[in-house]
C-alpha angles and dihedrals in degrees: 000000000000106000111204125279129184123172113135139151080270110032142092094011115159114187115214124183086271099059136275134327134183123197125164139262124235120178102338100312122098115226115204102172134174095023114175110234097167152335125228125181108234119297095001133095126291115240123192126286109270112243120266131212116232126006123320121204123247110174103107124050129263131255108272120211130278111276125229085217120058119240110276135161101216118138093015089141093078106019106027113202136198126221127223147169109279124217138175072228095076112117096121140118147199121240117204108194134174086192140025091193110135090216096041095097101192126174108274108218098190099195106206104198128238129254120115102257084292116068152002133054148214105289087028087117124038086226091073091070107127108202101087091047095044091053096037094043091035089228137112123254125205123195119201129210114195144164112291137194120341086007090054122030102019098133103234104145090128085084093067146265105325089062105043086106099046099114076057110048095106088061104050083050084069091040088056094052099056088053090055089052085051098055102034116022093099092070082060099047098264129133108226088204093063104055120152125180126205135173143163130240104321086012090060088050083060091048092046078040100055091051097063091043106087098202078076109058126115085021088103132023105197129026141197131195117195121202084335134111143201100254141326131256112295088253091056102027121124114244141159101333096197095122083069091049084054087054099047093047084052094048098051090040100241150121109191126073083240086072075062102041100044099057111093113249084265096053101047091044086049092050095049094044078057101057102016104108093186111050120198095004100059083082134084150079121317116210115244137140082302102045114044102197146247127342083219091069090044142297128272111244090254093049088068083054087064121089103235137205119175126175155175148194119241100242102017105170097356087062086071095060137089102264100111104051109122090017096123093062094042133113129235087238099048087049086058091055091045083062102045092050082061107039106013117259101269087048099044095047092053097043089046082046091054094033088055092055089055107036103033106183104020118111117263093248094064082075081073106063083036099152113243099159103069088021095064093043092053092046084060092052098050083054094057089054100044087056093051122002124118091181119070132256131200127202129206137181107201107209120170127149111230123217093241133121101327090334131299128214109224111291136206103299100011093108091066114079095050089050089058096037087247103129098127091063092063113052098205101060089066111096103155109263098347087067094057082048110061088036087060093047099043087044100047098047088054094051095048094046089054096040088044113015080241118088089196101132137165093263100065133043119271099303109215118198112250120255134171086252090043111033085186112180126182113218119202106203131122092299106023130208151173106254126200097172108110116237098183086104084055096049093044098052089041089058093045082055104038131130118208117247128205107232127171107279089206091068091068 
């Protein structure tokens, strides 16, 4: 059946402060992609996109950043990802409307991609896709692209002024952004007053990120941080990376920022890749008087203003290893000394009896890939916010099985497409009637967070806020419920006990 499609010399033209787009309609639902909100020179600030005269198309998206990673579909079963041109030229972002009425004032969901600061973009995953959230929410969702790694947080700031933010470039593109939202959503149907912004793993660092820049404050009114964090610990944190900018410079043999400037995007990202002993992690945001720092360390007194919902998979990257093969033949009892191989038996006996409470109906071994990275950090975080928010926070643990291979616990990046109502573009999230489940449940709780500041919905259980009397969790699972059993002894015991493993970069 032919579903509707308007784009004409006429229709659908929105008009911003910079000048006109037009963009197109299909079923029901207006596309406005690869919109411009800014240009920035390498390693200095971004400043807004200049006005045009006419109508500029908007109907493809935009280049994305270079990527520390190269393109790679490893892993593409259960995250699929899409591939796309890469510029230095990339500030740019999708707009998914169900009305380009200027009156019509609906919750704005801004979605900020994953990635570390290293990699990835706003159409990296097929998941990201905004149409299905924005008809069935009745919002509009808007998707960033912004500078990454080297191009973005490559501390710089000894050649001058221009250049005394430059760890922290990344950051003010998506400062940028959200001013952009501010000034111009309401063309798009989109009510400025009702900004939330969301975003996965190192998307949910940005999100953590944006609340302690000032710049930003009053540019979003809600935020959600899925499987991220506010910092790592100090031995792994990212700071001031100008030691990589000493080794680059004797590398390449040179003393001036023009032995930087005057190497093509290829050439600089080669060179770092040469000298840079840290890898993705060599790149982020450096607290300064722009940047305050890390949740982790504590909240700014307008991030407790702020409503707040954080949370994690149960297995996040432990759900991609190897630690279910053979479950399926195995014995209860061979599955307990699995464990206790692991964790010791007192220990493992006390950590399956508490696993059980919390997790009734999974297998044993999924106490194995247990998360304790994100988990931990977002135990930290829920702490900050017990100690000063006014505004609440809820907390959730999103723990599906999923009908692949023996059974996998959800994994880093699962949650997504059923956040976005995008379940028919992974295959694996489509067990008949538990799939459109769990998307109705993850979904809903999303839209009525941003439309309330509260994600309860008809799908889950009463859903309570999270406080330091009252550690409430929702967990989403086949029989959901609200949880007030602390986990933080099992997640401790589990990390003492853990075995790294390896896991595709390329999925952060």
């Amino acid at each position: 059946m032919a579903k509707g499609f308007i784009c004409s010399s006429t229709e659908p033209i929105v008009e911003t402060k910079a000048g006109k787009l037009r963009g197109y309609c299909f079923n029901g639902i207006y596309r406005f992609l690869g919109v411009d909100y800014g240009t920035a020179a390498r390693f200095e600030q971004p400043v807004p996109v200049q006005p045009w005269e006419g109508v500029k198309d908007a109907t493809a998206f935009g280049h994305i950043s270079y990527s520390l990673n190269p393109d790679s579909p490893n892993g593409d079963l259960m995250v699929p990802h899409r591939f796309w041109p890469k510029s230095e030229d990339c500030l740019n972002l999708n707009v998914w409307t169900p009305s380009v009425d200027k009156d019509a004032k609906k919750p704005v969901m801004v979605w900020i991609h994953g990635g570390m600061y290293s990699n990835g973009s706003s159409i990296e995953m097929v998941a990201y896709d905004g149409d299905h959230l924005s008809e069935y929410g009745d919002v509009v969702v808007v998707s960033i692209n912004h500078r990454l790694n080297i191009f973005g947080h490559l501390n710089v700031s000894r050649f001058g002024e221009k250049y005394s933010n430059s760890q922290n470039a990344g950051i003010a593109d998506l400062v940028l952004a959200l001013q952009w939202v501010r000034d111009n959503i309401a063309a798009f149907g989109g009510d400025p007053d009702n900004v939330t912004i969301f975003g996965q793993s190192g998307g949910g660092n940005k999100v953590t990120t944006l609340m302690q820049t000032p710049v930003a404050d009053g540019l979003f009114h809600k935020a959600i941080v899925m499987s991220g964090s506010g910092g790592r610990p100090s031995s792994m944190r990212i700071q001031d990376n100008s030691d990589l900018t000493d080794d680059l410079l004797a590398y390449l043999g040179g003393d001036t920022i023009d032995t930087l400037l005057n190497l093509t995007p290829e050439e600089l990202l080669a060179a770092a890749a040469k000298v840079n002993k840290r890898g993705i992690h060599a790149y982020g945001p450096c607290p300064n008087d722009w940047f305050t720092g890390w949740m982790h360390d504590g909240i700014t007194d307008h991030n407790a203003e702020v409503p707040f919902m954080i949370g994690t998979c149960l297995a996040e990257f432990s759900g991609l290893g190897d630690v279910f093969a053979g479950r399926s033949s195995m014995s209860e009892e061979d599955k307990k000394a699995k464990l206790f191989e692991r964790f010791g038996e007192e220990n493992g006996t006390a950590m399956l009896e508490t696993f059980s409470r919390l997790y009734p109906g999974h297998d044993a071994l999924d106490l194995l890939a247990l998360d304790d990275g994100f988990r931990t950090s977002t135990q930290i975080l829920l702490d900050r916010r017990a100690e000063k928010a006014k505004a609440p926070t809820y907390n959730y643990i999103f723990a599906y099985e999923f009908p692949v291979d023996e059974g996998r616990p959800a994994w880093h990046c699962s949650d997504i497409p059923y956040v976005f109502r995008n379940m028919d573009k992974v295959a694996v999230c489509n067990e008949p009637g538990m799939g459109e489940l769990m998307q109705e449940r993850l979904s809903n709780a999303f839209i009525s967070f941003a439309k309330t500041g509260c994600p309860a919905n008809e799908y889950l259980p009463d859903w309570d806020a999270y406080t330091a009397d009252k550690p409430a969790v929702m967990i989403i699972d086949r029989e959901s419920r609200i949880c007030t059993e602390s986990d933080r002894e099992l997640v401790r015991i589990h990390r003492e006990g853990k075995v790294e493993i390896k896991h595709p970069e390329m999925l952060f």
